[in-house]
C-alpha positions, 0 to 999 in steps of 0.5 A: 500500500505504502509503495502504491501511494508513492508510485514506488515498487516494493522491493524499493519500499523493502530496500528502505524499510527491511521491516513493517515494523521499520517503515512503522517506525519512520512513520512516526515522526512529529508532524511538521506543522509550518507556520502556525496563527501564534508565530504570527498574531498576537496572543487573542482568543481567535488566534488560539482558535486559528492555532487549534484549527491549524493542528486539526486541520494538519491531522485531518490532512493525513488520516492514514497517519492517525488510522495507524497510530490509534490502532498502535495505540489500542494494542498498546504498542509502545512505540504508539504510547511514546508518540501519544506522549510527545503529541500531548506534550506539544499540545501543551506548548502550543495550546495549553501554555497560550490559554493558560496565559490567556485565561489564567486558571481556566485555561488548562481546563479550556485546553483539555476541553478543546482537545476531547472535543477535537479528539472527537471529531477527528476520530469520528472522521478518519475512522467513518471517511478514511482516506476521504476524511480530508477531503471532508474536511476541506469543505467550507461546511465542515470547516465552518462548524469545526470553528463554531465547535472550538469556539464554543470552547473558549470562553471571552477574555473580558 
C-alpha cells in the first residue's frame, strides 16, 4: 500500500524499510506543522482558535497517519504510547501554555476541553471517511462548524 501511494515498487519500499515494523517506525515522526496563527498574531482568543484549527486541520490532512497510530495505540504498542506522549506534550506548548496565559486558571481546563472535543471529531472522521476524511474536511461546511465547535470552547477574555 505504502509503495502504491508513492508510485514506488516494493522491493524499493523493502530496500528502505527491511521491516513493517521499520517503515512503522519512520512513520512516526512529529508532524511538521509550518507556520502556525501564534508565530504570527498576537496572543487573542481567535488566534488560539486559528492555532487549534491549524493542528486539526494538519491531522485531518493525513488520516492514514492517525488510522495507524490509534490502532498502535489500542494494542498498546509502545512505540504508539511514546508518540501519544510527545503529541500531548506539544499540545501543551502550543495550546495549553497560550490559554493558560490567556485565561489564567481556566485555561488548562479550556485546553483539555478543546482537545476531547477535537479528539472527537477527528476520530469520528478518519475512522467513518478514511482516506476521504480530508477531503471532508476541506469543505467550507465542515470547516465552518469545526470553528463554531472550538469556539464554543473558549470562553471571552473580558
Amino acid at each position: 500500500m505504502v509503495a502504491r501511494s508513492l508510485g514506488l515498487s516494493d522491493p524499493a519500499v523493502h530496500y528502505h524499510f527491511p521491516s513493517k515494523q521499520a517503515l512503522y517506525l519512520a512513520l512516526l515522526s512529529q508532524p511538521d506543522y509550518g507556520l502556525l496563527p501564534l508565530d504570527q498574531h498576537p496572543l487573542t482568543r481567535e488566534s488560539v482558535i486559528d492555532q487549534m484549527l491549524h493542528l486539526a486541520n494538519w491531522w485531518l490532512a493525513h488520516p492514514g497517519l492517525g488510522q495507524i497510530v490509534v490502532r498502535g495505540q489500542l494494542s498498546s504498542d509502545e512505540p504508539s504510547l511514546q508518540y501519544l506522549e510527545v503529541t500531548d506534550q506539544r499540545w501543551e506548548a502550543l495550546v495549553c501554555a497560550p490559554l493558560i496565559e490567556l485565561l489564567g486558571d481556566r485555561g488548562r481546563e479550556t485546553a483539555d476541553l478543546a482537545s476531547d472535543l477535537l479528539w472527537g471529531v477527528y476520530s469520528d472522521a478518519i475512522f467513518a471517511f478514511g482516506d476521504g476524511a480530508r477531503e471532508v474536511a476541506e469543505q467550507a461546511y465542515f470547516q465552518d462548524r469545526l470553528r463554531q465547535l472550538v469556539s464554543l470552547t473558549i470562553p471571552e477574555v473580558p
